[in-house]
C-alpha positions as CSV (number, residue, x, y, z in Angstrom):
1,X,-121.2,-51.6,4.0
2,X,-117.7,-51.4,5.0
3,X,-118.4,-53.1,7.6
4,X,-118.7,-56.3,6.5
5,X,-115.9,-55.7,4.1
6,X,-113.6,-55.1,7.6
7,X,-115.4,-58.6,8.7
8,X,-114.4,-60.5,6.0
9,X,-110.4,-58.9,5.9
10,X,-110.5,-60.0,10.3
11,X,-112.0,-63.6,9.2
12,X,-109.5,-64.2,6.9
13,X,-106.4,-62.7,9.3
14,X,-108.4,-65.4,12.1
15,X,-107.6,-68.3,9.6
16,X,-104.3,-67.6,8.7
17,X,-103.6,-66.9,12.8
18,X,-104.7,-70.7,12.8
19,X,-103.5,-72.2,10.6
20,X,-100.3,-70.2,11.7
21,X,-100.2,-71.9,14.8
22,X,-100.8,-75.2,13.6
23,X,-98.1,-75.0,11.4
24,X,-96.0,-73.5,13.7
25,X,-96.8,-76.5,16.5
26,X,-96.1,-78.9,14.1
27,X,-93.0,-77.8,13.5
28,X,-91.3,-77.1,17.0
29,X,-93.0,-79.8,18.7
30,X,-92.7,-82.2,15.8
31,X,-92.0,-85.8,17.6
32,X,-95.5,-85.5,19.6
33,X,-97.5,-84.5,16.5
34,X,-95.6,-86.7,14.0
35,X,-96.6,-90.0,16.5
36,X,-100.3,-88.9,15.9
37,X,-99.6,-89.1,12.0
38,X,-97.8,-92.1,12.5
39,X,-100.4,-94.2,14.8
40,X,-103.1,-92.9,12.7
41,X,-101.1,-94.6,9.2
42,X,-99.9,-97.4,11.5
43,X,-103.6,-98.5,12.4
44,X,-102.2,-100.2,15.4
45,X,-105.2,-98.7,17.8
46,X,-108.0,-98.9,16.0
47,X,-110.6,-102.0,16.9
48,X,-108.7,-105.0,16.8
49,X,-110.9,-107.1,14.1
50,X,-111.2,-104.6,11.6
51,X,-111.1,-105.7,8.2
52,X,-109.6,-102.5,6.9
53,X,-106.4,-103.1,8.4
54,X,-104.5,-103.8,5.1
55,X,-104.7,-100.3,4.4
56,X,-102.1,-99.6,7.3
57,X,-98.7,-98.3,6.2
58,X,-95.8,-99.1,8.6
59,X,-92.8,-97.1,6.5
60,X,-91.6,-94.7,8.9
61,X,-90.3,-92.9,5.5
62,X,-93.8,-92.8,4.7
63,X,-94.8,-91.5,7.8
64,X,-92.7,-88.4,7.3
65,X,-93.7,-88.0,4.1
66,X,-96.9,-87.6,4.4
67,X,-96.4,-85.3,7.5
68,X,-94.6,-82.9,6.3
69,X,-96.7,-82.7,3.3
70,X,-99.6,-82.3,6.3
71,X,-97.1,-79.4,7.2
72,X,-96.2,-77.9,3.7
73,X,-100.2,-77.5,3.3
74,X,-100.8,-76.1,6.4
75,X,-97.9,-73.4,6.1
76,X,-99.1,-72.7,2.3
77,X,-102.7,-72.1,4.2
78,X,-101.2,-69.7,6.4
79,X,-99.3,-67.7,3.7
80,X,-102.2,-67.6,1.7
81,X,-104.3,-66.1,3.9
82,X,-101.9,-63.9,5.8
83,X,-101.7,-62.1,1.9
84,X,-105.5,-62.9,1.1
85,X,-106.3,-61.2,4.3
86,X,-103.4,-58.3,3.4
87,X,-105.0,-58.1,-0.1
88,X,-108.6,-57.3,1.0
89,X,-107.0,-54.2,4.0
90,X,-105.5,-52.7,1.2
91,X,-108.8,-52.8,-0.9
92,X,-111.0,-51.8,2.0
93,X,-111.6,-48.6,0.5
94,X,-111.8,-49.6,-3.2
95,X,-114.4,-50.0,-5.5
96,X,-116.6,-53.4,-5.4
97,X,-114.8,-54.6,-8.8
98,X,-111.2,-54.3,-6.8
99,X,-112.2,-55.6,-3.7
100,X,-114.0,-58.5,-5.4
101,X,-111.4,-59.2,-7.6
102,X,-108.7,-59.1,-4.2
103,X,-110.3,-62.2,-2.3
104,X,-108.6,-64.6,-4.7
105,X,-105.6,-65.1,-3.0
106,X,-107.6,-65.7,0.3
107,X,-110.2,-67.5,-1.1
108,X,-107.4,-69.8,-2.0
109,X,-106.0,-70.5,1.3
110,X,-109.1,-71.0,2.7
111,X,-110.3,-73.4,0.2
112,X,-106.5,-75.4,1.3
113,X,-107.2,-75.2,4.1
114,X,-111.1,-76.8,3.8
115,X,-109.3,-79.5,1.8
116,X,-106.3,-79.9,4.5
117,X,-108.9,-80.8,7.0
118,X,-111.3,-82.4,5.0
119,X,-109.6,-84.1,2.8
120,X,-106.7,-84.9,4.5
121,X,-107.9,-85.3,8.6
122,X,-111.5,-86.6,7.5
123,X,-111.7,-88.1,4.5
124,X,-107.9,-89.9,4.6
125,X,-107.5,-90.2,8.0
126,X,-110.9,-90.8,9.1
127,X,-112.4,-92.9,6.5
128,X,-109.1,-95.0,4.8
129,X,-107.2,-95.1,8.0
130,X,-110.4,-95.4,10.1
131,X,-109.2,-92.8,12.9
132,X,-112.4,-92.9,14.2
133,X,-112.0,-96.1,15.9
134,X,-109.1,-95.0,18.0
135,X,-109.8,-93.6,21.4
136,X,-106.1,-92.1,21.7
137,X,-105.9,-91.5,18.1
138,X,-109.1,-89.9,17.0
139,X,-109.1,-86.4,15.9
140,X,-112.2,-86.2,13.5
141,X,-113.9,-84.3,15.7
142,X,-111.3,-81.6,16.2
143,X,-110.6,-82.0,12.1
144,X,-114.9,-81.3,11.5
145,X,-114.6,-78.0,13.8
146,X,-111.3,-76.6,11.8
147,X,-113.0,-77.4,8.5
148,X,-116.2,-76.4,9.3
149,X,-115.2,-72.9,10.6
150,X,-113.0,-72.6,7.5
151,X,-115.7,-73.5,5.7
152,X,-117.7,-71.0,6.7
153,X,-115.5,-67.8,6.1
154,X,-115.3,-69.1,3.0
155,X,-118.6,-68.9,2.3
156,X,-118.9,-65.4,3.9
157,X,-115.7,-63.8,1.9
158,X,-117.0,-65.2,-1.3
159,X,-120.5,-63.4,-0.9
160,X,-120.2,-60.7,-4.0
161,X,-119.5,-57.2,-2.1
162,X,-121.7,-54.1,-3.1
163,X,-120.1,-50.7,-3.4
164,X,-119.6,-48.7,0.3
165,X,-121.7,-46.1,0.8
């Protein structure tokens, strides 16, 4: 059905509008967000006796570092599926083979953007910089919800498509 084909093209174009405007916040507004990435490294809010706080990293250098790689990833994201979601408009029409064969580009950005969140908001943030124990600090939750949704049109634009009636 073509229907679903037009689905999958506007789930895409939806994630790259995101991760667009991440990106793009980031960027302009850069001193607010880069004092979350650097409170989060710093570990300098999370509960006071925690053992893990050797893992902190106080090198402002560092800081920037890993932000704009946060930044790089998340524009790479965007790009990706701004010309995965391009690539499956211009196949709407196609054949199954061709349309199948044009979700590679957004399948990678959206698996980027799985890892961005996952990787880098849950798993590094969350679990070796232990986010989770800051009450300022703390964006797991928003970081599950990105990934989780990403997650999900990935799932659904991977499905194999059929040929259109």
């Amino acid at each position: 059905m073509k229907i679903i084909r037009i689905a999958k093209t506007a789930a895409v174009a939806a994630i790259a509008l995101f991760s667009t405007l991440v990106a793009f916040g980031n960027i302009t507004d850069y001193a607010t967000n880069f004092a979350f990435v650097q409170h989060v490294m710093m570990m300098d809010t999370i509960f006071p006796d925690a053992a893990i706080k050797y893992r902190a990293i106080t090198s402002p250098a560092l800081h920037n570092l890993f932000y704009i790689a946060i930044i790089a990833a998340e524009t790479l994201t965007a790009l990706l599926c701004w010309l995965g979601a391009y690539r499956l408009a211009t196949n709407l029409n196609g054949g199954a083979r061709e349309f199948n064969r044009a979700k590679t580009v957004a399948i990678a950005g959206l698996t980027l953007g799985f890892l961005v969140w996952q990787v880098g908001f849950m798993s590094v943030g969350g679990e070796w910089f232990g986010m989770w124990m800051s009450k300022q600090w703390n964006g797991v939750p928003d970081a599950f919800r990105f990934f989780i949704t990403i997650l999900l049109v990935l799932i659904f634009v991977a499905q194999r498509d059929e040929e259109t009636a």
